[in-house]
N, C-alpha and C positions, 0 to 999 in steps of 0.2 A: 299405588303405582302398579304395573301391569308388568306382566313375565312374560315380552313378546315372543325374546327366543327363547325361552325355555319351552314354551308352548308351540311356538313352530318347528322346534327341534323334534318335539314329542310326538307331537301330529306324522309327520314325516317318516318317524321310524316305526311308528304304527301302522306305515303301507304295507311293510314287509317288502319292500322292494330289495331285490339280489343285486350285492356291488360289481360292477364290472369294472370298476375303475379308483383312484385313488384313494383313503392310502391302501398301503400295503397288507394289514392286519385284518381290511376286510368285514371291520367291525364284530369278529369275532373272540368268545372269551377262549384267551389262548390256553391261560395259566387258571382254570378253576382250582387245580388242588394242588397249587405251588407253593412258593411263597408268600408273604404277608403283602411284597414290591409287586412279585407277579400276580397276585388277587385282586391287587388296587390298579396295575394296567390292565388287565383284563375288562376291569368295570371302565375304567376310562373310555378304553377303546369303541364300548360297544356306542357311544356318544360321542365317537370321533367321525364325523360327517367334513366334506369339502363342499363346493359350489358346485351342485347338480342340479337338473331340474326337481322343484319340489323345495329346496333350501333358498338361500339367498349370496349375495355376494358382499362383503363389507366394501369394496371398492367402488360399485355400483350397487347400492341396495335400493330393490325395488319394492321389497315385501319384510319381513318381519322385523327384518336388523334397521329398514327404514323407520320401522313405526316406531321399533324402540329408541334409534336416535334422536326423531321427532319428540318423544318423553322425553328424553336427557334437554333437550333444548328449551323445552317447556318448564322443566324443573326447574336447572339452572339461570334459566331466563338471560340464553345466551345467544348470537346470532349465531351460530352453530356447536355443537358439540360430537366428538368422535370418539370411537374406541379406538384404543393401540394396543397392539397384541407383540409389539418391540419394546414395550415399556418406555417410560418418560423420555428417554435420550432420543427415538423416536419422534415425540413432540418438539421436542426442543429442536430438532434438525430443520422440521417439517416448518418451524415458525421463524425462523430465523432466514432460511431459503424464501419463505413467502414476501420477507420483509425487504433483505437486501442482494444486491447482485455483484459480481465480482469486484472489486476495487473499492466498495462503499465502506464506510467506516461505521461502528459498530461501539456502543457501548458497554463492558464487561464488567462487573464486579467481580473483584479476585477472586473471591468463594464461589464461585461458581463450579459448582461440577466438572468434570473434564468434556462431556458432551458440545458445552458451549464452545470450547477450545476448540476441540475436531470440527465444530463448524466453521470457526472461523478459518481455520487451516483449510478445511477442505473447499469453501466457496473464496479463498481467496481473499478473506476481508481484511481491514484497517482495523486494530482493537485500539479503544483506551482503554487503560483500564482503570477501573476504580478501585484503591484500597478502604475497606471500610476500618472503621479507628473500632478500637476492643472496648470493651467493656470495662467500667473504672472498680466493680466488684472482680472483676478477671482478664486481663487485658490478650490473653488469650481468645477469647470468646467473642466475633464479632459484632458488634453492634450494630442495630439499622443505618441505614443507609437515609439520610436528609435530602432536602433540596439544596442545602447551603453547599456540601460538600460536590453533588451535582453541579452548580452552578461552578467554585471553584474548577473544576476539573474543565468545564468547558471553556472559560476564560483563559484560562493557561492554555487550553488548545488552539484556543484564538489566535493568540498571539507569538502559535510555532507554527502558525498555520495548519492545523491538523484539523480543523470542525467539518471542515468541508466536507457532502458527502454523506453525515454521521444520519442512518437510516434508524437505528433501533438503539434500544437497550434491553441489557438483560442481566436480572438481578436474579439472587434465591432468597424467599420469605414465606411460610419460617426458612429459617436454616437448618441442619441438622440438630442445633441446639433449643431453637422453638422461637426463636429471636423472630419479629415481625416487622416490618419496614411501614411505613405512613405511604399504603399506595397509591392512593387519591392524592395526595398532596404531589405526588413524584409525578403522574399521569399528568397533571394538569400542568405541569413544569414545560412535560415534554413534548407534548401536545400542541403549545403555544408553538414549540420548535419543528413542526412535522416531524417528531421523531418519535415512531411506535415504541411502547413498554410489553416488554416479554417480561413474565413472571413465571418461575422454575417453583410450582406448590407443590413439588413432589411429595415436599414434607409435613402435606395438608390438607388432603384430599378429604378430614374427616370435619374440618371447619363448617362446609355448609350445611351439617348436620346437629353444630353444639353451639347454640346461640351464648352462652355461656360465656364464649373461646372466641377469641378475635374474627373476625369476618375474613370470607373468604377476598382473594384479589379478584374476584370475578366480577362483581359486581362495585369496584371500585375504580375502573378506568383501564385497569388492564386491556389491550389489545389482544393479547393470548396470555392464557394462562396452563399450564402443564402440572397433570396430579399423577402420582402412581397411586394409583386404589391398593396396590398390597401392599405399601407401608404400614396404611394406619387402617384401613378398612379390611372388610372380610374376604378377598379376594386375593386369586392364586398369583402366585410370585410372576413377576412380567407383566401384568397386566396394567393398563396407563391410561386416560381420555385425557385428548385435547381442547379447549374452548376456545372457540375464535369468537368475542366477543364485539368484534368489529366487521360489521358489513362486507365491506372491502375487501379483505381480505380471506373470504369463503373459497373464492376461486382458485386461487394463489395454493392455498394450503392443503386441500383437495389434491391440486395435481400435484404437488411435494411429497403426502403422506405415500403412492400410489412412487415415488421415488424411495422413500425410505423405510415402506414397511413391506412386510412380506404379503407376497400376492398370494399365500395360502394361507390367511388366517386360521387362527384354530377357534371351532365352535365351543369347544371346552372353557378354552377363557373368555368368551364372549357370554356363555351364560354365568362364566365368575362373577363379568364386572356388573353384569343388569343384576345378577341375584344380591350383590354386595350394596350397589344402591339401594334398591327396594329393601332389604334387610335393616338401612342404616335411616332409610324414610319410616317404613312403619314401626321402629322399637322407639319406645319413648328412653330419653337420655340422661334424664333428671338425675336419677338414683346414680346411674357413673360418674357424674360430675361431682356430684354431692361425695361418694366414697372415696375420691381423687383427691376432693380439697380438705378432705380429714386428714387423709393420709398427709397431704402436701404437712398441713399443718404440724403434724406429727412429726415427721421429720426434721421441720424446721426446729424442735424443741433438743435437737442430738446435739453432743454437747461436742463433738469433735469430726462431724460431718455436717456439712452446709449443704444447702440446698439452694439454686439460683429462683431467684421469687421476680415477680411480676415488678416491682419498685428499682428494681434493678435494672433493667429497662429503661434507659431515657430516651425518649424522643422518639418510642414504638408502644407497643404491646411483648406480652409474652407467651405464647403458647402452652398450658398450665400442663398437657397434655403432657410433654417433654419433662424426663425428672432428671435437671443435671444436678450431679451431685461430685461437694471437695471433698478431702478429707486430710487431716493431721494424724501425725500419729502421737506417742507419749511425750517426745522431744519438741512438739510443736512444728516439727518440718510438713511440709504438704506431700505426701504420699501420689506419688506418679500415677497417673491414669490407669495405667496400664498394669500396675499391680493390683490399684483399688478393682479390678474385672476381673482378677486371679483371688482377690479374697472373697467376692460376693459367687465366683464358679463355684470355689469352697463348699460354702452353703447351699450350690443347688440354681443359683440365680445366676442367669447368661443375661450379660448385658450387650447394648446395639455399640458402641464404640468408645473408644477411650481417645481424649487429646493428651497433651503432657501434663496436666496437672486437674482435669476434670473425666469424669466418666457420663454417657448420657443412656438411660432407660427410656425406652416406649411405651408409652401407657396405649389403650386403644379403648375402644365402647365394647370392646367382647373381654377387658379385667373385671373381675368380679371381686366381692368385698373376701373370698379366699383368698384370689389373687394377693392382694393388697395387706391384706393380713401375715400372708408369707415373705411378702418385700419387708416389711416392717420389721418382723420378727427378725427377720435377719443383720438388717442395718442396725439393731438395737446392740445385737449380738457383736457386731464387726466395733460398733461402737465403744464398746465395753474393753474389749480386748484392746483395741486402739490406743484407751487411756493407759495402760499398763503394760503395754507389748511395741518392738517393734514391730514391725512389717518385715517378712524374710526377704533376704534377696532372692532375686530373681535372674539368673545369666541369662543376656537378650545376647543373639547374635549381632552381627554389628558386620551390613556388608559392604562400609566402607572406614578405613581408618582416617582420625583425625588429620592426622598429617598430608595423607592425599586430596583430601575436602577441600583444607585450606588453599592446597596449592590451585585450587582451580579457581578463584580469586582471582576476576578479568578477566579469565576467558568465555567461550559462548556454550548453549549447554547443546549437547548433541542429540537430546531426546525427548521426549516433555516427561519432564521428572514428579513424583506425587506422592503421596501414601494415601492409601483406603485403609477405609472410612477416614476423610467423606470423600476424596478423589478431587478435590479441586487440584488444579496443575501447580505448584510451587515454584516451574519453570515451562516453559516454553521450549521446542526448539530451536535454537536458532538466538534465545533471550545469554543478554548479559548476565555473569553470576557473580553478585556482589558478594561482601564478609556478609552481610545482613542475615541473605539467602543460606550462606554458607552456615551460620551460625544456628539459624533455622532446623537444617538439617541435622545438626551434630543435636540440637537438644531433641530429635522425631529420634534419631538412633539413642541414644542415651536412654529416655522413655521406656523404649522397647518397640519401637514404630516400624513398621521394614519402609526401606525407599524403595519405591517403584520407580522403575523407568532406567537405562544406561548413562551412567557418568562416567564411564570409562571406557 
């Protein structure tokens, strides 16, 4: 693959042309004998270019950023593909706007990010939503998402009269925990129904790199699919492309992204996300997959730490990539997420998130068999102590009392309520709050989860 803008950026600044105009900085190194923050904006800066003549525009590209989209669309073998410099929430806006218009109805699976929320609130739409069922190794942890459960869901709407209208769907696969959905199967469901599939791969952007590892949705039927490249790839935080893999909708999303993303892209993460493709096309992968599924295997042998495996999985895939991991301690109890991320800090190991009774790590193609040598070492470690020790306590704050939770039991919620990671909404504005919901919450505080969002 080809380094368009890196090499249009380079060309460019090798004119030696003087800034008269945006940004601020001028492109010059402010900070050479500052600090280590101001040495690295310094360097930044001097590769901090706007849309002058001699550059290009990601809004209208004519010249390099075109050519390199043109590769990305060839790669992926998509009817178009984009950079986002808003990151995936960005995608998801832009796809979701393309698809339906004020009053239409929309399909949501509940894990969905909070992004698809603020879409639907902000365009005015009609949600179903979908609850996906848990997983029968964790019934916390949800499970893909079927056609059958699809179909119910629409039959019942049928018959409250709510189908009418229903433009799109939008799922997340993987999920946070690497859980994979049958999207061909789902696509072809809804397709029959003129109802486009929006797929949220934020959690996947490295799939169509590791034939290994479940297939990407892009080539499965999806209509749009949305990746954040600095999840799992070698690029800078924020950085996202979208794939419009249906015709039709080239035009639509276009004039959306041009609504939802910043009309001053930065050339900085534009050559993040080309340099992090081209880095993840030309490195052969073999050898991380291979050290991945030692390790997988490895752990799976812990005698008081579980590891979520690919069999466990019914009626998807699993992304190997993803290391969710239980744990018990000497009494046989299950050790709260949220501590097992305070015993692996311990050691040195920061992991990506905790639920209430699982933790999950990110493997990526840039872990090396150090890497993986020091995960190991350590869960060996945790393991050990495990069998013979409790687990300390932990005082979480807690910034709502039992008692006040329950009493909000029928009534409506007043803000969209959440905890991050992973940010799906657990309420809506305006949503009824059942014991359910309620009960929900008291085990996110219990955990040690903070709730986001105003209940009072």
């Amino acid at each position: 693959m080809k380094r368009y803008i890196a090499e249009g950026l380079t060309n460019y600044l090798k004119a030696d042309k003087q800034p008269w105009h945006m940004p601020g900085h001028k492109r010059k190194a402010l900070w050479e004998q500052g600090t280590e923050v101001q040495e690295m904006l310094s360097q930044a800066m001097q590769f901090d270019v706007t849309e002058v003549p001699g550059t290009d525009d990601l809004h209208c590209p004519e010249g390099f950023i075109a050519d390199s989209m043109q590769q990305l669309k060839k790669f992926y073998g998509t009817a178009a593909s984009y950079y986002l410099v808003n990151g995936s929430t960005c995608g998801i806006l832009a796809s979701i706007a393309s698809c339906c218009k004020a009053g239409d109805g929309i399909i949501v699976a509940r894990n969905c990010h909070r992004s698809v929320y603020n879409a639907v609130q902000m365009l005015d739409l009609k949600p179903l939503y979908l609850q996906p069922k848990g997983l029968a190794v964790n019934g916390e942890i949800c499970a893909p998402i079927t056609v059958e459960q699809l179909d119910e869901l629409l039959f019942e709407a049928t018959k409250k009269n709510k189908i009418s209208g229903v433009r799109a769907m939008v799922l997340t696969s993987p999920t946070y925990e690497g859980v994979v959905s049958d999207i061909r199967a789902l696509a072809t469901y809804l397709h029959k129904r003129r109802i486009a599939l929006i797929v949220d791969e934020a959690h996947g952007a490295h799939l169509p790199f590791l034939n290994e590892l479940p297939a990407s949705a892009i080539g499965k039927g999806a209509d749009f699919v949305v990746q954040s490249l600095h999840k799992t790839m070698a690029a800078l935080t924020q950085t996202a492309i979208l794939h419009v893999c249906t015709d039709k909708y080239i035009v639509s999303a276009e004039r959306w992204l041009q609504v939802f993303m910043s009309s001053s892209p930065s050339y900085i993460m534009l050559c993040s996300m080309e340099e992090a493709i081209c880095r993840a096309y030309e490195t052969e992968h073999f050898t991380y997959v291979k050290i991945l599924r030692k390790a997988r295997e490895q752990i799976s042998k812990l005698r008081n730490i579980n590891i979520l495996e690919a069999k466990d999985v019914l009626d998807g895939e699993l992304d190997e990539s993803r290391i969710v991991l239980r744990a018990k301690d000497c009494r046989g109890l299950e050790v709260e997420g949220t501590h097992f991320l305070k015993l692996l800090e311990e050691y040195g190991i920061v992991g990506e998130m905790a639920g209430i009774t699982y933790v999950v790590l990110i493997s990526t193609m840039e872990d090396d068999v150090t890497d993986f040598a020091k995960l190991i070492d350590t869960l060996e470690r945790i393991d050990r102590k495990l069998a013979t020790e409790e687990p300390a306590a932990y005082e979480e704050p807690q910034k709502y009392g039992e008692e006040f939770l329950l009493s909000l039991v029928g009534t409506y919620a007043r803000d969209n309520i959440y905890v991050y990671p992973p940010g799906s909404y657990l309420l809506t504005t305006g949503e009824l709050i059942t014991k359910d919901i309620v009960m929900q919450l008291l085990s996110y505080q219990r955990s040690g989860k903070a709730i986001r969002g105003h209940l009072s």
